[in-house]
Structures are given as C-alpha cells and as structure tokens.
C-alpha positions as a Python dict, from the first residue, in 0.01 Angstrom:
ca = {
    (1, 'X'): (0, 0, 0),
    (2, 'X'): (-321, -47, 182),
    (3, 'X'): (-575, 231, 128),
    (4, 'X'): (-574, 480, 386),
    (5, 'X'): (-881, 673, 593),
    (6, 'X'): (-904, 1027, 559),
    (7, 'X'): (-823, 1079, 942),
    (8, 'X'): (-464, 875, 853),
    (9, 'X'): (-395, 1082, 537),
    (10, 'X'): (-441, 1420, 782),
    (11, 'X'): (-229, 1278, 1029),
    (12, 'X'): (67, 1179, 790),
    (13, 'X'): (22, 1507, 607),
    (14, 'X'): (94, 1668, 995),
    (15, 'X'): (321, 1509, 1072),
    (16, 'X'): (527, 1594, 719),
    (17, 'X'): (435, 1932, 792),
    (18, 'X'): (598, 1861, 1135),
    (19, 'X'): (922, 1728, 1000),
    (20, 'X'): (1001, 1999, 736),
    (21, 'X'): (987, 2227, 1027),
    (22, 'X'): (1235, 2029, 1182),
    (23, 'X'): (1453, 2009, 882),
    (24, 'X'): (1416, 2367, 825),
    (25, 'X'): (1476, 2502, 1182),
    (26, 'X'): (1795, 2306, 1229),
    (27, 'X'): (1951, 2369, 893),
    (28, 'X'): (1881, 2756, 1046),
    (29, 'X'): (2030, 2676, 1331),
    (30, 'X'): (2329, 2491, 1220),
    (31, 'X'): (2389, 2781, 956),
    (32, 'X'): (2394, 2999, 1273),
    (33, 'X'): (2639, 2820, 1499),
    (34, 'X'): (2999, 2911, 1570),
    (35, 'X'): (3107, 2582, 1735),
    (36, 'X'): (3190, 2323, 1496),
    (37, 'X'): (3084, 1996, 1710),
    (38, 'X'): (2740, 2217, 1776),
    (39, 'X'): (2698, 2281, 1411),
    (40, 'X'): (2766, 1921, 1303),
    (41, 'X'): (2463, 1785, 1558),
    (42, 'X'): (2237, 2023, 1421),
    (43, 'X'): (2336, 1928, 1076),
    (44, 'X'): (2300, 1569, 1146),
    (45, 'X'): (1961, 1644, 1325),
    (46, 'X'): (1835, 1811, 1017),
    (47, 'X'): (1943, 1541, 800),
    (48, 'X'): (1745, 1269, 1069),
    (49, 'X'): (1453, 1452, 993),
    (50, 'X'): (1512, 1472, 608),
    (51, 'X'): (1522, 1070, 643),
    (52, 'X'): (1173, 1099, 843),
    (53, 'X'): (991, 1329, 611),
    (54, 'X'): (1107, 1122, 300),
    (55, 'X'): (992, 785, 469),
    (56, 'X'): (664, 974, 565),
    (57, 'X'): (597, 1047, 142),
    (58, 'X'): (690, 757, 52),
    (59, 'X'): (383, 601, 208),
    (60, 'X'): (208, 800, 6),
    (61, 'X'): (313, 666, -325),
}
C-alpha cells in the first residue's frame, strides 16, 4: 500500500464514519419495517454498506 497524506487518511476515516452510519441507520430501519420486500432492501442496503466500510479499512492495513 502506498503511504498516504494526512488529508487522505481524514478523508477515508470520514468517509468510514459515513458508512457505519449507513449500516447502522438501515439495520434500524429494517428492524422497524412491517413489509417484508421493504425490510429485505433495507437489509440488503445495510449489508452494501457493510461491504463499503470493510473495503474502506482494509486500505488501511
């Protein structure tokens, strides 16, 4: 891995910050959801943002 600036390292460390959010809030909101098919996209929308925050660390070692 190439070494990265400071200002790259704060921007990755956002945007992780930004994705657990994500994962978070949509786990919430598929917990919350009554409709099945509604429930199931939120899930799988959490789950796209697991895969996003986990590619995001592993740049980081």
């Amino acid at each position: 891995m190439p070494n990265l600036t400071t200002k790259e390292l704060s921007a990755i460390e956002d945007q992780l910050s930004i994705e657990k959010t994500m994962v978070t809030k949509y786990q919430q909101y598929a917990m919350s959801c009554s409709d099945q098919q509604l429930k199931t996209k939120c899930e799988q929308i959490a789950a796209k943002h697991q895969s996003h925050y986990t590619r995001l660390l592993n740049q980081l070692g």
